[in-house]
C-alpha positions as CSV (number, residue, x, y, z in Angstrom):
1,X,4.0,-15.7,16.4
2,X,1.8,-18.4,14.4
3,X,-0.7,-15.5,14.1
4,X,1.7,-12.8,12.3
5,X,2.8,-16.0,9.8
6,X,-0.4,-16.8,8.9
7,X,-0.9,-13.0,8.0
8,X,2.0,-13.1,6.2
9,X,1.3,-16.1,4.1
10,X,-2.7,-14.9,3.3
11,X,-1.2,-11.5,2.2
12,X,1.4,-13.2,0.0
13,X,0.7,-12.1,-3.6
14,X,-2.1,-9.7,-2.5
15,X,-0.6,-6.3,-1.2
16,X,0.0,-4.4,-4.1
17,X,-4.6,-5.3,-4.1
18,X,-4.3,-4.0,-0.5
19,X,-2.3,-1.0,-1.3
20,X,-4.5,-0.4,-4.2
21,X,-7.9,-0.4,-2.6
22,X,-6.0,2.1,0.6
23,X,-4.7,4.6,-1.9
24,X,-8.3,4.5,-3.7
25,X,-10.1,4.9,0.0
26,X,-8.0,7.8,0.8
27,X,-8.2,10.0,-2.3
28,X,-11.9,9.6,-2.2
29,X,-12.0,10.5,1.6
30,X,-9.8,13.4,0.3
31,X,-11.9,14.6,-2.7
32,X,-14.7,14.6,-0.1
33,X,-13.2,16.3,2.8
34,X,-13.3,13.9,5.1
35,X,-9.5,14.4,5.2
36,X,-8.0,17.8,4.9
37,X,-4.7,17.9,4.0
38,X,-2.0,20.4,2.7
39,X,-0.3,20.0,-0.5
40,X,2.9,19.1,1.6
41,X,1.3,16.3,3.3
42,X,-0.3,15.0,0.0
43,X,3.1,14.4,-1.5
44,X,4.2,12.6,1.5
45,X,1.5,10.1,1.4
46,X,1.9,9.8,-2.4
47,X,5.5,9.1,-1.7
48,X,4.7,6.6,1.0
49,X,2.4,4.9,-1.4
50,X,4.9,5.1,-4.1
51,X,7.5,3.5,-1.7
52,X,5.6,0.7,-0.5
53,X,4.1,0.1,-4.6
54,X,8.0,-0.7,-5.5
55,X,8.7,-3.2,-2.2
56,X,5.3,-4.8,-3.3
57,X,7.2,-4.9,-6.8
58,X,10.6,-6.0,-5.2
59,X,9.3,-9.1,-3.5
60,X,7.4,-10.2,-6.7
61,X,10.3,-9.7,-9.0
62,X,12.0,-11.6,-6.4
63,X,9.8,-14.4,-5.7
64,X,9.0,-15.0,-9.6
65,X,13.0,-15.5,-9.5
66,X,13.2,-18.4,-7.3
C-alpha cells in the first residue's frame, strides 16, 4: 500500500504532463499507422482523454482551494 502512496504523491501536480505526453504518443502512433483505428473509436479515446483532462482540472481547482 506504501507503494501506490508514493505513486500517488510523485504524480501530484504532474498528470495533466502525463496525460499530455499519452495523448501526443498516441496521435503520432496514429498518423503513422501504427494504430488503426475507426473514426468511432477515435472519438472514444478523445472523449476518454477529454474526461480524464477535466478530473486532472477538478483536483487542481480543488487543491489550489484548500
Amino acid at each position: 500500500m506504501q507503494y501506490l502512496t508514493a505513486i500517488k504523491n510523485y504524480l501530484v501536480g504532474k498528470k495533466s504532463y502525463v496525460l499530455s505526453v499519452l495523448l501526443a504518443l498516441y496521435v503520432c502512433l496514429q498518423a503513422f499507422n501504427v494504430v488503426a483505428t475507426t473514426p468511432d473509436q477515435d472519438i472514444a479515446v478523445y472523449g476518454l482523454f477529454g474526461a480524464l483532462f477535466g478530473v486532472t482540472l477538478s483536483a487542481k481547482v480543488n487543491r489550489l482551494k484548500k
